[in-house]
C-alpha positions in Angstrom: 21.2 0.1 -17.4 19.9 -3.9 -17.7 23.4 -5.5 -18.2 22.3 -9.1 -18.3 18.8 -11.1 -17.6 18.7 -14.4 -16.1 14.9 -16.9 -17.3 14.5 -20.2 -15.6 11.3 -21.8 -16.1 9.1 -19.2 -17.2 6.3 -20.5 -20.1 8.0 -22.0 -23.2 11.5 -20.8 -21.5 13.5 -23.5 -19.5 17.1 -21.3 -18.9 18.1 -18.5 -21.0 20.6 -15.5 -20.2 20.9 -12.2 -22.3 23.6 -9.9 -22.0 22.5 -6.2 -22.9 24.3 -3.7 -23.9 24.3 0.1 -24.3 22.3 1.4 -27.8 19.3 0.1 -29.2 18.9 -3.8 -28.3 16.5 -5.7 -30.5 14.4 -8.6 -30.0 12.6 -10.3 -33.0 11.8 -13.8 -33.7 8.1 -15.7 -34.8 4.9 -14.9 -33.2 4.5 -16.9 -30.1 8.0 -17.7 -30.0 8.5 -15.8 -26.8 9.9 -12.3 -27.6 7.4 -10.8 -24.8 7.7 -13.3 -22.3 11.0 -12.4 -22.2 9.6 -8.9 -21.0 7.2 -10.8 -19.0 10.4 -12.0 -17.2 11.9 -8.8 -17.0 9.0 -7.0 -15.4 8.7 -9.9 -12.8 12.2 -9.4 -11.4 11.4 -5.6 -11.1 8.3 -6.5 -8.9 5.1 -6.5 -11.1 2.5 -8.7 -10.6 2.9 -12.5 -11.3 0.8 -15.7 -11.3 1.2 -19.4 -11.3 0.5 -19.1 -15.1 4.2 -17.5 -15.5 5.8 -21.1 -14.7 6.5 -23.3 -16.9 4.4 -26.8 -16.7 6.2 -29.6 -14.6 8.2 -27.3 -13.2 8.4 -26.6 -9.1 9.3 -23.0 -9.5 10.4 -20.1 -11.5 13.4 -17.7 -11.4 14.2 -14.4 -13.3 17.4 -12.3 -12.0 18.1 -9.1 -13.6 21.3 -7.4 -12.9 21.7 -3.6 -13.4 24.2 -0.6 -12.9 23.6 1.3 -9.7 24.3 4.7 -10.9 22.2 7.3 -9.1 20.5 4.8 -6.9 22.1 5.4 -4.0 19.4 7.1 -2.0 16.3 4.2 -2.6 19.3 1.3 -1.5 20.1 3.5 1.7 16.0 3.3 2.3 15.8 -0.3 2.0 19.1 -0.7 4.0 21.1 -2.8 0.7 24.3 -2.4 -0.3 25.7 -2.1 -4.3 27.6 -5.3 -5.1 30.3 -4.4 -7.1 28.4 -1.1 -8.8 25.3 -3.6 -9.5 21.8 -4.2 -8.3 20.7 -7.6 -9.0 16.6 -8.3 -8.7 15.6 -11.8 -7.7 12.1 -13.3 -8.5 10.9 -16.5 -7.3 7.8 -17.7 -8.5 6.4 -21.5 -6.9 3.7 -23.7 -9.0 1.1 -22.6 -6.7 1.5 -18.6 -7.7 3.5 -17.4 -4.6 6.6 -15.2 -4.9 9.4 -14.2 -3.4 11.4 -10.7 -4.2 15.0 -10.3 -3.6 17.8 -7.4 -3.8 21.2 -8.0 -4.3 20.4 -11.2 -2.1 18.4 -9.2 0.5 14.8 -10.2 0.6 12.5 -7.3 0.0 8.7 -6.7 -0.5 7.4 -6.7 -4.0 6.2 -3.1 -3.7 9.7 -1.7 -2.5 11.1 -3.8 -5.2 8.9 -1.8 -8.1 9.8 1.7 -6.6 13.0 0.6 -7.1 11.7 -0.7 -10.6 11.1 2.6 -11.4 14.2 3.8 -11.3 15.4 1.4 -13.3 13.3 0.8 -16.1 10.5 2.9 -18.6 8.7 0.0 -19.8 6.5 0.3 -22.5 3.6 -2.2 -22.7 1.7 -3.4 -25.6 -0.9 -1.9 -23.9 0.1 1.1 -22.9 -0.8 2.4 -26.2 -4.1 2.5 -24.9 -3.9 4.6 -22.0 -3.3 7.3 -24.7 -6.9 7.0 -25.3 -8.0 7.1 -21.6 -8.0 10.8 -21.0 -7.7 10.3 -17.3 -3.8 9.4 -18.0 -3.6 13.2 -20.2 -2.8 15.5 -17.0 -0.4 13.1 -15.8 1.3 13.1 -19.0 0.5 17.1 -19.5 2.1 17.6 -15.7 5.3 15.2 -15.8 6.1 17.0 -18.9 6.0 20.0 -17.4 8.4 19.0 -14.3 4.6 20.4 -12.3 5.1 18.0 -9.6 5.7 20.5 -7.0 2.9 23.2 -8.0 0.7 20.1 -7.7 1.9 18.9 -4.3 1.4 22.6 -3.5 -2.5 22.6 -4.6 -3.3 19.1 -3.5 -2.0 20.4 0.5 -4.1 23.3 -0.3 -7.2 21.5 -1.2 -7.5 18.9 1.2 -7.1 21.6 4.1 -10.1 23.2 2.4 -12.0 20.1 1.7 -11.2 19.3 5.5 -13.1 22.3 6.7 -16.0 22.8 4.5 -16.3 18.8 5.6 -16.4 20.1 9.6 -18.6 23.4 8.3 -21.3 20.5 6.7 -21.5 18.9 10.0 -22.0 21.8 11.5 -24.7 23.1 9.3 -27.1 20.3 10.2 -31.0 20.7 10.0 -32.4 22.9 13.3 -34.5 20.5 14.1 -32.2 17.8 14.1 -30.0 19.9 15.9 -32.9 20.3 18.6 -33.5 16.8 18.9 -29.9 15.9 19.2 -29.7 18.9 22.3 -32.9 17.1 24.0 -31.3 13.7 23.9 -28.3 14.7 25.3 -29.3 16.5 28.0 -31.6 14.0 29.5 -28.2 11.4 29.2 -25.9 13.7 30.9 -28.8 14.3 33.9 -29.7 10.5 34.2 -25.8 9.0 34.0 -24.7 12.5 36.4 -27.8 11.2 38.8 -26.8 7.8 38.9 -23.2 9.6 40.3 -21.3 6.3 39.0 -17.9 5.1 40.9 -15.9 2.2 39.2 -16.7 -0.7 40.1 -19.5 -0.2 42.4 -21.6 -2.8 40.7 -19.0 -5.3 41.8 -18.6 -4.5 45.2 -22.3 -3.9 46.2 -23.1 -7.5 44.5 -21.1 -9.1 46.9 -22.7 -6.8 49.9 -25.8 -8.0 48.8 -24.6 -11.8 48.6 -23.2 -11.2 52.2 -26.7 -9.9 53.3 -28.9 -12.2 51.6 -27.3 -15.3 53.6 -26.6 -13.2 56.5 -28.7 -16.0 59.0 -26.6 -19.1 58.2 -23.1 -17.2 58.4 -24.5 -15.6 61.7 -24.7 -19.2 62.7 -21.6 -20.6 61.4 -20.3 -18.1 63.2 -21.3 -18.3 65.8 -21.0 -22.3 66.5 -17.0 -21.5 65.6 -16.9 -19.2 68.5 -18.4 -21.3 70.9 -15.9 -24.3 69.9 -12.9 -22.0 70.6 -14.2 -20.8 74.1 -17.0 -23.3 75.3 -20.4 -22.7 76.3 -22.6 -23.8 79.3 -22.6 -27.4 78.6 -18.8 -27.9 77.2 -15.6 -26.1 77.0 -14.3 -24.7 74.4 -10.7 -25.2 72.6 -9.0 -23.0 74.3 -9.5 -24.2 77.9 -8.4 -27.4 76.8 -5.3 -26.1 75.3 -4.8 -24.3 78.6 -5.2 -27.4 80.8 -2.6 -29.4 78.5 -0.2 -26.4 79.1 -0.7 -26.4 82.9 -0.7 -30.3 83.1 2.9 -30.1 80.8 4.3 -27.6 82.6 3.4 -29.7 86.0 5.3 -32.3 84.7 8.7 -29.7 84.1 8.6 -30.3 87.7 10.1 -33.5 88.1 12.1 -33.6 84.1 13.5 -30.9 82.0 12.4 -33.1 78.9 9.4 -31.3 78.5 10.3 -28.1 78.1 9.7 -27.7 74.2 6.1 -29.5 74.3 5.6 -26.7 76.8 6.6 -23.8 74.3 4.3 -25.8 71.8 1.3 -25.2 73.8 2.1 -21.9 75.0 2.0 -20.4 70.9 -1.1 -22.8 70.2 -2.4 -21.0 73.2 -1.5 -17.4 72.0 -3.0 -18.7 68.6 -6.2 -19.9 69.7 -7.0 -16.8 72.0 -6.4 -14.5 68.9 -8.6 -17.0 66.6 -11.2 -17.0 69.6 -11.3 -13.2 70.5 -11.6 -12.4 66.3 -14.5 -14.8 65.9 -15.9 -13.1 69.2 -15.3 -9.3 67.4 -16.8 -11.0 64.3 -20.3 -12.2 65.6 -20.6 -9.0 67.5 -19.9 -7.0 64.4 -22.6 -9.4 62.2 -25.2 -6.5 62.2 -27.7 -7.2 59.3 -31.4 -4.7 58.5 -33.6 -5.5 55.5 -33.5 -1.5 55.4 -30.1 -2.6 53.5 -30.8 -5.1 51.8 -33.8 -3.2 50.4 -31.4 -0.1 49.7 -28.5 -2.4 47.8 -31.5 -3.9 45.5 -32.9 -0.4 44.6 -28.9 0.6 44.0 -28.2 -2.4 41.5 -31.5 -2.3 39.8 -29.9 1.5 39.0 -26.6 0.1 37.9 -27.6 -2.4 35.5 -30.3 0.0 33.8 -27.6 2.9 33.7 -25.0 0.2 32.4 -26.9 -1.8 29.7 -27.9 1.7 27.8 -24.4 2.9 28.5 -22.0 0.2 27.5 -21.7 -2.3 29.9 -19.1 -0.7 32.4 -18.8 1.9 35.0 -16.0 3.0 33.0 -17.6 2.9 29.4 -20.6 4.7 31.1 -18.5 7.4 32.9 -16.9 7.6 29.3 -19.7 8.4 27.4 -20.9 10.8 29.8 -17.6 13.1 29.0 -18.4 12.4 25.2 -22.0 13.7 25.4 -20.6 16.6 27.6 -18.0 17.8 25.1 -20.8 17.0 22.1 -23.4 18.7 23.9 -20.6 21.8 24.2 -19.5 21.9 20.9 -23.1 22.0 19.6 -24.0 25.0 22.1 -20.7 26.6 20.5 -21.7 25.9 17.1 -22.8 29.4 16.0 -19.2 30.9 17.2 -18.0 27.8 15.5 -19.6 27.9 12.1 -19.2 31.8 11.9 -15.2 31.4 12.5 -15.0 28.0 10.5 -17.2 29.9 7.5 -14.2 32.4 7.7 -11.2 30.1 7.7 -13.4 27.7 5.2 -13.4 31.1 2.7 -9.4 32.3 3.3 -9.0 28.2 2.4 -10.7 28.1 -0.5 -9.4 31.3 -1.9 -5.8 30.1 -1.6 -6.7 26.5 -3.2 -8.2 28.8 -6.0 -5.6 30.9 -6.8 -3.5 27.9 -6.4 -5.3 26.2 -9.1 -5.6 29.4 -11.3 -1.6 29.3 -10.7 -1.3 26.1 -12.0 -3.8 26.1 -14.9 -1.9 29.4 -16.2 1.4 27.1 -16.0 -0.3 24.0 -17.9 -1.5 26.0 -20.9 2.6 27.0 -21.6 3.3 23.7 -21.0 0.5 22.6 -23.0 1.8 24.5 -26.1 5.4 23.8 -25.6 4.3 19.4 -25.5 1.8 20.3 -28.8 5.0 22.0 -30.3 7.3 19.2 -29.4 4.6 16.5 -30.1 4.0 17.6 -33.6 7.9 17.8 -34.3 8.2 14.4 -33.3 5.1 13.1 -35.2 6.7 15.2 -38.5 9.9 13.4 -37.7 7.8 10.0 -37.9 6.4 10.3 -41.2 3.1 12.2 -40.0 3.2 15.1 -41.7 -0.3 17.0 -41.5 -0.6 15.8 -38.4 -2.2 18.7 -35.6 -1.8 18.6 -32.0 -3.2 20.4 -29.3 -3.6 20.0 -25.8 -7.6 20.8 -24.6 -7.7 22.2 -20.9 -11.3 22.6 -20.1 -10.5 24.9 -17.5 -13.5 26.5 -15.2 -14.5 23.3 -13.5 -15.2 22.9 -10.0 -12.3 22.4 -7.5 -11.0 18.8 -7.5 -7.9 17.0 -6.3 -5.7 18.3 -9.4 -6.8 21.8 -9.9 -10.0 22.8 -11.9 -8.8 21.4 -15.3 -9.4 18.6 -17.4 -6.6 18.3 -19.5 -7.7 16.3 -23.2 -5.1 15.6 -25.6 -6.5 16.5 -29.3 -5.3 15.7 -32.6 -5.8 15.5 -36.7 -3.8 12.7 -38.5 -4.2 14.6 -41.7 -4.0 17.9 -43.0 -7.6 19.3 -43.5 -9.3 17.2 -41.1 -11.0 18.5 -37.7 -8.7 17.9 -34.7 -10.9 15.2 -32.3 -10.1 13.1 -29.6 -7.1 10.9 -29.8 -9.0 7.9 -29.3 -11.7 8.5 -32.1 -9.0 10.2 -34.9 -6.0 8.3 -34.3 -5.5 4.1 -35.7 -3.4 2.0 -34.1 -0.8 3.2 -36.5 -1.1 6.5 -35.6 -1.3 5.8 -31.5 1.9 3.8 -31.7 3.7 6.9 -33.2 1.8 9.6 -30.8 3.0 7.2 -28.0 6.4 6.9 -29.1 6.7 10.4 -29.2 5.6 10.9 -26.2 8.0 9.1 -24.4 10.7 10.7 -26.4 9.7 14.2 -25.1 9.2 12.9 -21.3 12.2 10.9 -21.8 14.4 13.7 -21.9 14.0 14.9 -18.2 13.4 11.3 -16.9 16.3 10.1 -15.1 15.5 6.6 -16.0 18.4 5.5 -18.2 16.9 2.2 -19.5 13.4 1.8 -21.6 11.6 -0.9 -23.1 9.0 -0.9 -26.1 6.9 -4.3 -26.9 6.4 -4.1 -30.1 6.0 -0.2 -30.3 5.4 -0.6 -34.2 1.9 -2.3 -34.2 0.1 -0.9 -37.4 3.8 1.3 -38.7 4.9 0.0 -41.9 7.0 1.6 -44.9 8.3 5.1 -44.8 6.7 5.7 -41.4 8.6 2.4 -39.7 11.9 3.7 -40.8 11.0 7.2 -39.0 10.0 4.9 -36.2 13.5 2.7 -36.6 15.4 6.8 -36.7 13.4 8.0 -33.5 14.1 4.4 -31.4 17.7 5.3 -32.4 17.5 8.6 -31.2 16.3 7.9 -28.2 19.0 4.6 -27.7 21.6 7.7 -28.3 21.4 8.6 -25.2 20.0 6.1 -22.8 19.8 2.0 -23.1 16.6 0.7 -24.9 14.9 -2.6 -25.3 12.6 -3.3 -28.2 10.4 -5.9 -29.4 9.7 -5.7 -33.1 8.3 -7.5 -36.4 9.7 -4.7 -38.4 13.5 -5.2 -40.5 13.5 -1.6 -40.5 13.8 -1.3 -36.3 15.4 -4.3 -36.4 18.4 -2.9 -38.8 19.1 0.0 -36.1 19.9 -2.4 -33.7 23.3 -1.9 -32.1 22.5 -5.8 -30.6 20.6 -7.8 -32.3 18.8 -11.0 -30.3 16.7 -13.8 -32.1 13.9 -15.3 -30.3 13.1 -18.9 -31.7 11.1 -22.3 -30.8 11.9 -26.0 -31.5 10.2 -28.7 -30.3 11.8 -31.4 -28.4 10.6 -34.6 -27.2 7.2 -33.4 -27.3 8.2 -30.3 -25.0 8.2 -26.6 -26.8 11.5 -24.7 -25.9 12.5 -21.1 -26.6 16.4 -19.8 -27.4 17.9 -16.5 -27.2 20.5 -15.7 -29.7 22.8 -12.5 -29.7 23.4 -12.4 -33.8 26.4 -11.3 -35.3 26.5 -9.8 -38.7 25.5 -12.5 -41.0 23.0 -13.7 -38.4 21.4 -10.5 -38.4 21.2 -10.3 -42.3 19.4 -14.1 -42.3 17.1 -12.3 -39.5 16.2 -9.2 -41.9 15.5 -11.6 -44.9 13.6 -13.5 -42.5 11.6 -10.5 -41.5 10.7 -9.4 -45.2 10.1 -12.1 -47.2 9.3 -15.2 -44.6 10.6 -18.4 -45.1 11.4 -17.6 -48.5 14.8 -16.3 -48.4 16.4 -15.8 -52.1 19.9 -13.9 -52.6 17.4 -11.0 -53.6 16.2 -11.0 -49.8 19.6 -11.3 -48.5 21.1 -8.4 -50.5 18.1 -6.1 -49.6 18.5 -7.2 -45.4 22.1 -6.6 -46.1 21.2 -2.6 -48.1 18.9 -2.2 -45.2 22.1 -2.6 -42.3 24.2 -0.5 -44.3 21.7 2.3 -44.4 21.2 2.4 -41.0 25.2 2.5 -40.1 25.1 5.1 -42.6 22.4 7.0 -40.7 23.9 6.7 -37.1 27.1 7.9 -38.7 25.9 10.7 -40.4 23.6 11.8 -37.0 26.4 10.8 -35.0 24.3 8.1 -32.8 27.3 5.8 -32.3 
């Protein structure tokens, strides 16, 4: 249950707090003067989309907080890891000047979309154009199947189905043309022979580039070579490093001889010695190892002109190559296989479809009861609303092909009037007529929705007289036993209120602001007046608002609704 809605800065609203209570609580007040902007507000704190257009001009940002009773939410908090404050869940909506938002739960920030799951658990909010998607039959089965509590017959179906769908998608593929088929054979095994030819290793392309670098400038490192080894160990015209080093060391150690202070310079030159024969013997071992042929040089250019042919069609990389070589192997198998394949998947494809069938046949059977237990209900409640010859019927169109909810196509029909040929809602029914089919349709779905709270704006559009009164009894009704929210023009809905608010407008300054008042008794008669006869309000007005409060206590007495 909404217990009390907090509006900052939202259109012509600057700060305004409602406390709600149990019953049937009633918003009226002048066109424009912001009775569904107060929804507005209220759907914006339970996640719906906003825009920038929501806040008020001049102002930085917008707020709405809506605080509500927790009962039976516990499982959805425990999912989004929050905590009931005190038995409450309080929704926070921040909305800047430049459209952004921020959603909040019970001071915990959460995303939009968890915040309207949440949302709809809370609230049944009727739109003032929701009316509407009574006329769009693709909204009938959903209707139709929530009625029915079908949710798990569908779930059932839908698993069905897609496993079908599934494998008459694989059995398609299969069944490609022969010819294609052929073609697609040919070119795959001429990719596995040329990429199992070129017998790839990983990075080979690498490693023989740099073979082949080595081998095209295999003269000047011969030579560099060559001069380095004949600097460490002399030639015929000088001596090398090495026989230098060795006559310092024999010189030094000469010189031990007569003082002991040269005893470390020694041990230098006996490691630069051992270092300079190993440099010396390794550029020896080096030269003799430099042993070039064109034969290789020839061999290495024929190999690489392989590689990058057999890596430009084949992605670039030894790796990708080698991977698209096992793909075209297990392709090229499956495609060998296919006539085991298609012959088993034309079996399972057949056992699949059969059960999706009789699945669907299952629940077709289920949604004509249900069908003719809603028409029964349906045209109680339109009798109950002053629509007396009114027919209802709900149209299956069963036979179709297999789709994602079962072979029918579920059409509500209806006749306003006795006598006349039932047709589709959307071409019998007037906007009178659709608010009361609607109304009464929540009314039936209401009654195994756990949802506890529900909002109408302005249910009553094109209901006056004798039928707004039924409307005003069935609203009542309903408020009986869960909390409801309406927006209405009509004294008669606005008499069954058990709270009454009044919406208004003054101008200020040269800035439009909007008030919330909760009326008491008197308040509530000047409202009915208002209501009925404008801004002409005469004692006459006054005693009729005041005959029309008394005969709805007298009717929620009398059917015990408070």
């Amino acid at each position: 249950m909404l217990r009390t809605l907090n509006i900052e800065n939202i259109a012509v609203i600057e700060k305004a707090e409602i406390e709600f209570s149990e019953g049937l609580n009633v918003l009226t007040g002048e066109t424009g003067a912001g009775k569904s902007i107060v929804i507005d507000s209220l759907e914006a704190a339970l996640g719906w989309r906003t825009s920038a257009q929501l806040v008020r001009t001049g102002a930085k940002s917008a707020r709405v907080t809506a605080a509500f009773s927790a009962d039976g939410l516990d499982e959805i908090l425990r999912e989004l890891d929050i905590e009931a404050e005190d038995g409450e869940v309080i929704l926070t909506r921040r909305i800047t000047e430049d459209g952004k938002s921020t959603c909040r739960v019970n001071g915990v920030p959460v995303p939009a979309a968890s915040v309207r799951r949440l949302g709809l658990q809370l609230m049944d909010i009727h739109g003032q154009g929701d009316g509407q998607r009574l006329t769009d039959e693709r909204y009938h089965r959903e209707y139709l199947d929530a009625f029915g509590g079908l949710s798990a017959e569908l779930e059932a179906y839908r698993g069905a189905y897609s496993k079908y769908r599934a494998a008459l998608s694989e059995l398609e593929e299969l069944n490609v043309d022969e010819a294609e088929k052929a073609r697609r054979l040919d070119m795959l095994t001429y990719q596995i022979n040329e990429l199992e030819r070129a017998d790839l290793k990983p990075g080979e392309f690498d490693e023989k580039s740099a073979r082949r670098t080595l081998l095209k400038n295999s003269g000047k490192l011969t030579a560099a070579i060559s001069d380095a080894a004949a600097a460490m160990l002399g030639g015929e015209r000088s001596d090398g490093a090495l026989s230098l080093i060795e006559a310092a060391l024999g010189g030094v150690e000469y010189a031990l001889k007569y003082s002991d202070g040269f005893s470390a310079l020694r041990d230098k030159l006996r490691d630069l010695k051992f270092s300079c024969e190993d440099a010396a013997y390794e550029l020896r071992d080096m030269k003799d190892g430099l042993d070039f042929s064109p034969e290789e040089l020839d061999e290495l250019d024929d190999r690489l002109d392989t590689l990058k042919r057999i890596l430009r069609k084949y992605g670039g990389s030894e790796e990708a190559a080698l991977e698209f070589l096992e793909n075209a192997k297990e392709e090229l198998k499956t495609i060998e296989n296919s006539d085991a394949r298609r012959e088993e998947l034309e079996a399972e494809t057949e056992k699949l479809r059969k059960k999706a069938e009789a699945l669907a046949a299952a629940l077709t059977e289920k949604r004509k009861k249900v069908g003719e237990a809603l028409a029964d209900r349906i045209e109680a409640e339109l009798q109950a609303l002053s629509m007396k010859g009114a027919v209802f019927f709900v149209s299956l169109g069963a036979g179709g092909e297999l789709g994602p909810y079962g072979r029918d196509e579920v059409r509500f029909m209806m006749s306003a009037n006795a006598g006349e040929a039932p047709g589709r809602i959307s071409k019998v029914a007037s906007g009178g007529e659709l608010s009361r089919v609607m109304l009464a349709m929540k009314s039936v779905l209401s009654e195994n929705d756990p949802v506890d709270a529900m909002v109408f704006d302005e249910i009553d559009t094109g209901v006056s007289g004798i039928a707004a009164r039924r409307v005003a009894e069935k609203l009542a009704g309903i408020a009986a036993k869960k909390q409801v929210i309406c927006v209405t023009h009509l004294p008669q809905i606005a008499s069954m209120a058990d709270v009454h608010f009044s919406i208004s407008k003054e101008l200020n300054e040269g800035r439009t602001y909007t008030r919330v008042e909760r009326l008491d008794g008197e308040g509530r008669k000047l409202e009915l007046a208002r209501l009925t006869g404008g801004d002409v309000i005469t004692e006459t007005t006054l005693k009729a608002a005041e005959e029309q409060l008394d005969a709805a206590e007298k009717w929620k007495k009398e059917n015990k609704k408070c």
